[in-house]
C-alpha positions in Angstrom: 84.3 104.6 84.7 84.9 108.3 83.7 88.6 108.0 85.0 89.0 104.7 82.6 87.5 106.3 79.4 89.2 109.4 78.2 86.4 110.7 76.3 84.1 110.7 79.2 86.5 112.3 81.2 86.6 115.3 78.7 82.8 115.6 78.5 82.8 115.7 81.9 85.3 119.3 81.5 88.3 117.4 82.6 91.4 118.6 80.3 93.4 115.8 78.6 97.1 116.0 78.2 96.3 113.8 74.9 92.7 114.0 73.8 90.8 111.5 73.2 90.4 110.3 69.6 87.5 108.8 67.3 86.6 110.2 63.7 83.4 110.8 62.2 82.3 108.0 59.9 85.4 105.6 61.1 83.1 102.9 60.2 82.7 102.8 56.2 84.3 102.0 52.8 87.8 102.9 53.7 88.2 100.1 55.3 88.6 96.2 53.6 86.9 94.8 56.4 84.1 96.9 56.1 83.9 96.4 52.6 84.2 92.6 52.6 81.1 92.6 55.1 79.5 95.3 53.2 79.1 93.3 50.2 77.2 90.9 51.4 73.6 92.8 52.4 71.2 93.2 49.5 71.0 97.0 50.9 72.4 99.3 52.7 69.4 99.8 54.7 68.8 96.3 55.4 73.0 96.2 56.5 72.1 99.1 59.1 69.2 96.7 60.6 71.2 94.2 60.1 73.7 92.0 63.1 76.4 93.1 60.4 76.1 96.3 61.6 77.3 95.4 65.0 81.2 94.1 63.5 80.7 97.4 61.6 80.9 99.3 64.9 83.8 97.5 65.9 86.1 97.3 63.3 88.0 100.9 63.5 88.3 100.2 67.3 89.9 96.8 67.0 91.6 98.6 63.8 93.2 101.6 65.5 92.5 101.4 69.1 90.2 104.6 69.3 88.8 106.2 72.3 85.2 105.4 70.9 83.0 103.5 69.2 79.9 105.2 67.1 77.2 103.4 66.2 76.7 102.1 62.9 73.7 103.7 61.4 72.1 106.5 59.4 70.4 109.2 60.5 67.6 108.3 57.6 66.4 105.3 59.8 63.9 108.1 61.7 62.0 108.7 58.3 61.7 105.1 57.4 60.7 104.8 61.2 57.9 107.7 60.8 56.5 105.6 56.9 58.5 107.0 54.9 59.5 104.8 52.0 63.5 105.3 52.2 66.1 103.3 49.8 69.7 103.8 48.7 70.6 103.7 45.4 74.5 102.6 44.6 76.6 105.4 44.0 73.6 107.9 44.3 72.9 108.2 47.9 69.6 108.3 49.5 66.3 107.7 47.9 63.4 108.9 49.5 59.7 109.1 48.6 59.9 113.2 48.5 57.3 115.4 51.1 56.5 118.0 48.2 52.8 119.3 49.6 51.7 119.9 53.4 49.3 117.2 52.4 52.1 114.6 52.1 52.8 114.5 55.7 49.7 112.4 56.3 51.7 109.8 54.3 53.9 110.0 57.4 53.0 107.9 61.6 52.3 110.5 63.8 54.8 109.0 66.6 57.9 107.1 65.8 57.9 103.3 65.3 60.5 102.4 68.0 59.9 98.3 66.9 61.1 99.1 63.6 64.3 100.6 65.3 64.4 97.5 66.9 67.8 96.3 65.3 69.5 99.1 66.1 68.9 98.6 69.8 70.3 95.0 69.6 73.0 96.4 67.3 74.2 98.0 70.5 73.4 95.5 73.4 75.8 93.0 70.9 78.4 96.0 70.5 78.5 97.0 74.4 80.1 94.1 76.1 82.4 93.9 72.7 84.3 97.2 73.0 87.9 98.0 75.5 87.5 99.1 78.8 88.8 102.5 77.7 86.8 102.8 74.4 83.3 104.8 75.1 80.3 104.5 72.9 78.6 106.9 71.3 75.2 106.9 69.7 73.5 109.5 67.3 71.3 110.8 65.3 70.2 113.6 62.7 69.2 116.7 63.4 65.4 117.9 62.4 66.4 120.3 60.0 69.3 117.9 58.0 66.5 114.9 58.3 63.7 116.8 57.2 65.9 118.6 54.0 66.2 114.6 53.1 62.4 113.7 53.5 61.4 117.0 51.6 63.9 117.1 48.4 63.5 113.4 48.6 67.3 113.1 48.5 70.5 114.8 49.1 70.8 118.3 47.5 73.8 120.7 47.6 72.4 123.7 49.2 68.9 122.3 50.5 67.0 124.5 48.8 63.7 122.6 48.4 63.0 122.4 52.4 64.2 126.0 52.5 61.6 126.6 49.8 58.9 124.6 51.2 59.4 126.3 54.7 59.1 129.6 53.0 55.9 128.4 51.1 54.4 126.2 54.6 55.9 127.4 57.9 53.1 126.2 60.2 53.3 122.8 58.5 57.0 122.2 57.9 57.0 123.5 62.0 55.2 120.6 62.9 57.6 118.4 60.5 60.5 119.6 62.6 58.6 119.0 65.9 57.3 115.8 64.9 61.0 114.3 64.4 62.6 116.4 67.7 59.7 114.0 69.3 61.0 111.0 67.1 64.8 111.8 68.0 64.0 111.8 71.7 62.6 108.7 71.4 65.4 107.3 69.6 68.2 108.5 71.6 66.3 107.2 74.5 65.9 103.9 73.3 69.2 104.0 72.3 70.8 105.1 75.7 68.8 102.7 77.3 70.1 100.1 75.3 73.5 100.7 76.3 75.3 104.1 74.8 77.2 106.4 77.1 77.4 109.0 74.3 74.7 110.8 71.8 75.8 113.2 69.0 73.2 115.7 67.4 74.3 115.4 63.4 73.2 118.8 61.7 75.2 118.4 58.5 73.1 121.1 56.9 72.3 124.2 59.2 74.9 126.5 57.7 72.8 127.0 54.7 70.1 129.0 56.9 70.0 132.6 57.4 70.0 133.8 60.8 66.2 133.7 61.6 65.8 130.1 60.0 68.8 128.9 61.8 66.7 130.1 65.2 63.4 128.0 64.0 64.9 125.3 62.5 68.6 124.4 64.0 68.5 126.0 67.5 64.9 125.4 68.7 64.5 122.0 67.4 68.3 120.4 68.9 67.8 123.0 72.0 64.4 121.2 72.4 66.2 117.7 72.1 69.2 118.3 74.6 66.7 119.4 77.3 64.9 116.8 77.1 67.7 113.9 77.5 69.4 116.1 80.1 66.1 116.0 82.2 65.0 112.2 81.4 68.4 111.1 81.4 70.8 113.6 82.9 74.3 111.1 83.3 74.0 111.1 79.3 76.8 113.5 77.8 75.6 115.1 74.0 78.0 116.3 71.4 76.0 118.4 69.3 77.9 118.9 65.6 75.8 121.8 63.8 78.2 121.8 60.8 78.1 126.0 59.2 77.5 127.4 62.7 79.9 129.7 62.5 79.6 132.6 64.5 76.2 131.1 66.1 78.5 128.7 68.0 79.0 131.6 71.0 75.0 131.4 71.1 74.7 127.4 70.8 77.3 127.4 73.8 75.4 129.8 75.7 72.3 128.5 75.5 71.7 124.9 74.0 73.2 123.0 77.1 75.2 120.1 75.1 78.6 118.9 76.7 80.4 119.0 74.0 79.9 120.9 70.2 81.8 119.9 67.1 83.7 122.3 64.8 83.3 121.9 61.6 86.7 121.9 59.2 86.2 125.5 58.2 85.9 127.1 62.0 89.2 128.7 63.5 90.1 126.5 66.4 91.8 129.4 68.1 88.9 131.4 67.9 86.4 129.2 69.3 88.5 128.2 72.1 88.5 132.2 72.9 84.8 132.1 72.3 84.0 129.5 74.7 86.1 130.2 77.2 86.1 126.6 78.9 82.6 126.5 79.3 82.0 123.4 77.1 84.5 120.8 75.2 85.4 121.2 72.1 85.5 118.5 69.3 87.6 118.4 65.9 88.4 119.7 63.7 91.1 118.1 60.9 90.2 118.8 57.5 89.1 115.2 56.1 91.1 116.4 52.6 94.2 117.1 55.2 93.9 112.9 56.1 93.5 112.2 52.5 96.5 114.0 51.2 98.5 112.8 54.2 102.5 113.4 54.1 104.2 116.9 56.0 100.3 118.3 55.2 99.0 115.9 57.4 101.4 116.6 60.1 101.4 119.7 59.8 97.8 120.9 60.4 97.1 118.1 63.4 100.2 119.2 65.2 98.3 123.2 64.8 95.0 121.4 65.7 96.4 120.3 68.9 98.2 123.1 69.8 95.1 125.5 69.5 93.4 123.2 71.7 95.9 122.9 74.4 94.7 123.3 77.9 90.7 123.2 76.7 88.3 120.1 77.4 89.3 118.0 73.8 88.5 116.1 71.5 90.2 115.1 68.9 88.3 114.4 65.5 88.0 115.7 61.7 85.7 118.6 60.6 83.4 116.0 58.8 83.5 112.5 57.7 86.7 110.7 56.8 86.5 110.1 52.6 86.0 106.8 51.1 89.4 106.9 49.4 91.3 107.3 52.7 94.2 105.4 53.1 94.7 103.0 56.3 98.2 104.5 56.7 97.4 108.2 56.8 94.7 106.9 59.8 97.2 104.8 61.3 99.9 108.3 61.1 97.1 110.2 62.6 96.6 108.2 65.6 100.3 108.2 66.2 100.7 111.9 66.0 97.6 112.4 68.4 99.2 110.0 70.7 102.4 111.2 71.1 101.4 114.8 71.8 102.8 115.8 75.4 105.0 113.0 75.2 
């Protein structure tokens, strides 16, 4: 199995003369298909839980033939799955029912309601049997820290500052927030490896907001916490972990956090973290999304240096966050030509 799927093969250390290739939110509104299916859930929550999200997951493999399929999901599905009253609102983003007190938290379930999660387990069991022989799956979720800026702020924010604040203000109880959805990720990745994913990947979207001693209690500890666990109750399970801002703590994330695999984000040096990790773990990205957008001589340009830094290290190829809304097919389609051909 490992020998048919490239990306297995490079979580497993195995150097790629053409790495594999999937993109970070390949499923979504850049594509018609997506759109056309899109339109017809009341909500986009009730599209996640919905069999919808199943042709979702498919569509950018049948689209562009990549190396992997990620489910489609949100990472908010945890605090809707802990009682949290979660909504999105068109053009806004996420809506949640905001954690401003230590007392709030008794709004939330102690443990997380893995029935609730329900559709996303048969989201993949539909998916599984669906996908090429060569195309791996990959499951996910958020990180404690991104999930729990969300549930705090009651939304997105652009530099996080009322769960910083609040953690500040309530460290013992926003600690127990943090543990309380490492427990609730476990469970979900579980469940979701058991239903049939070969692949997790730890989303924190947020942790390069953090100075260095918050990074420790609320990035490293908490996703540390979560990789140990699914490497000791199920230890043929590969994790990516993408802690987006790591910057310099990447050296200590490799040393220590035990994932297979960590993400770059689009501002690290590729050259330097291949130095810094020194074959130890595989690397994954790290195109600028604006790079795809633009497309053209920039777009060939920085994915030919991208896969030139990378050269003779465990690969993958993907962007250094989320591919943009406004993305054209053909810029995707150039992409997965230019990846392909390398060594050729």
């Amino acid at each position: 199995m490992i020998d048919e799927k490239p990306l297995l093969s490079v979580l497993h250390g195995r150097k790629t003369a053409i790495p594999p290739l999937w993109l970070m939110r390949q499923a979504g509104r850049y594509l018609p298909e997506y759109r056309e299916i899109r339109a017809k859930a009341s909500s986009f929550l009730e599209f996640c839980y919905s069999p919808a999200a199943a042709e979702a997951t498919l569509q950018p493999v049948r689209r562009f033939g990549f190396d992997a399929a990620i489910l489609f999901s949100d990472i908010l599905v945890i605090p809707d799955a802990l009682g949290q009253r979660v909504s999105f609102e068109s053009g806004e983003g996420p809506r949640l029912e905001p954690l401003e007190t230590p007392d709030d938290f008794s709004r939330l379930s102690g443990t997380v309601d893995l029935g609730r999660l329900a559709p996303v387990f048969e989201t993949i069991d539909r998916v599984k049997g669906a996908l090429p022989s060569q195309c791996a799956f990959i499951g996910f979720c958020g990180a404690p820290w991104t999930v729990a800026s969300y549930m705090v702020a009651g939304q997105g924010t652009s530099d996080q500052a009322p769960a910083r604040l609040f953690a500040y203000r309530h460290p013992e109880a926003f600690a127990g927030l943090i543990d309380r959805l490492a427990e609730a990720s476990i469970s979900y990745l579980l469940g979701q490896i058991d239903a049939g994913v070969e692949v997790v990947q730890i989303f924190d979207s947020w942790a390069g907001v953090l100075p260095v001693h918050e990074f420790e209690n609320w990035v490293f500890s908490p996703v540390r916490k979560i990789v140990s666990r699914i490497k000791a109750e199920r230890p043929g399970t590969p994790v990516i972990a993408f802690v987006r801002g790591a910057g310099t703590h990447l050296t200590q994330l490799v040393e220590s956090l035990g994932a297979d695999a960590y993400g770059l984000d689009t501002a690290a040096d590729p050259l330097w973290a291949v130095r810094e990790t020194a074959g130890r773990a595989a690397l994954q990205g790290n195109l600028d999304p604006l790079a795809l957008l633009a497309g053209g001589a920039a777009l060939d340009r920085e994915a030919a240096a991208i896969l030139r830094a990378f050269e003779g290290h465990p690969h993958i190829f993907n962007l250094g966050h989320g591919i943009l809304p406004q993305t054209p097919i053909a810029h995707v389609e150039r992409l997965v030509a230019l990846v392909r051909q390398h060594g050729s």
